[in-house]
C-alpha positions in Angstrom: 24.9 -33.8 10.1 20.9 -33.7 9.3 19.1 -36.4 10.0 16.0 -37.8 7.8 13.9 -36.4 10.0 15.2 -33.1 9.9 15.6 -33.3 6.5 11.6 -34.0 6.1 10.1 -31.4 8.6 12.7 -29.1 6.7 10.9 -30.0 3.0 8.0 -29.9 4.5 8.0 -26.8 6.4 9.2 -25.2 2.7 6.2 -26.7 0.8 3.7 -24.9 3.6 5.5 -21.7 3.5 5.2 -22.2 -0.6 1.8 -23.3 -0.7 0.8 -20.4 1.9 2.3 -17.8 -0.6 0.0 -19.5 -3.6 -3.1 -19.2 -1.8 -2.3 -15.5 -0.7 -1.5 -14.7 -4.4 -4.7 -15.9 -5.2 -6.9 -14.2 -2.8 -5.1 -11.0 -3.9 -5.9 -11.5 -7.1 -9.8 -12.6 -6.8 -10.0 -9.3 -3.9 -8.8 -7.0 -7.0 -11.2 -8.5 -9.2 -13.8 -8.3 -6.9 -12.6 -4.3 -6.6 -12.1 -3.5 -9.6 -15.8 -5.2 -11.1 -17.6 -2.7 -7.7 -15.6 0.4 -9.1 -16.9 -0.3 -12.9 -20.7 -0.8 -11.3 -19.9 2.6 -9.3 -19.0 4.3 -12.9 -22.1 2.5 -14.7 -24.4 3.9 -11.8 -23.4 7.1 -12.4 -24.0 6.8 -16.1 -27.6 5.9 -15.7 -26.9 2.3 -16.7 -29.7 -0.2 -15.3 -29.1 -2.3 -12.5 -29.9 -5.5 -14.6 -27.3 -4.2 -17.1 -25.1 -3.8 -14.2 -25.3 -6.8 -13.2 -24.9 -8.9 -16.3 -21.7 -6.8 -17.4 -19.8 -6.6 -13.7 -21.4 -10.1 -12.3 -21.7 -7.8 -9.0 -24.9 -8.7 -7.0 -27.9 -7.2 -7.4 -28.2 -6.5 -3.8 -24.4 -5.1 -3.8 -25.7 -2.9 -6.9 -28.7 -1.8 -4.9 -26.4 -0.9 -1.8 -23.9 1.0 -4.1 -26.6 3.5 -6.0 -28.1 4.1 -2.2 -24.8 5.1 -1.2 -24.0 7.3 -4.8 -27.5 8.9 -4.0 -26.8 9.7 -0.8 -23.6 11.6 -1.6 -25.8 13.8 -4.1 -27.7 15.1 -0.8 
């Protein structure tokens, strides 16, 4: 027979391995977002697109904009 307390570590144990799963969903989804928005500033880089524009269309840093063209540049050489 369970006791109460069983019972309750039990539940609660559940609603941690629950809430655990939601927050991993969650950073899944905002680290393909985050992905997918660098891959769309890599394209508009190579399309001559301005860094400004860039920015305003992906919401990718400026600074991460400025990394990725060094980086697209140097594969050129």
């Amino acid at each position: 027979m369970i006791t109460a307390e069983e019972k309750g570590r039990e539940q609660g144990m559940a609603k941690g391995i629950e809430e655990g799963r939601k927050k991993g969903r969650q950073e899944g989804i905002q680290e393909g977002e985050v992905t997918k928005s660098i891959k769309i500033a890599k394209k508009m880089l190579m399309k001559k697109n301005s860094i400004e524009e860039i920015h305003e269309i992906t919401e990718v840093s400026i600074k991460e904009i400025e990394r990725l063209k060094a980086e697209i540049e140097n594969l050129k050489k």
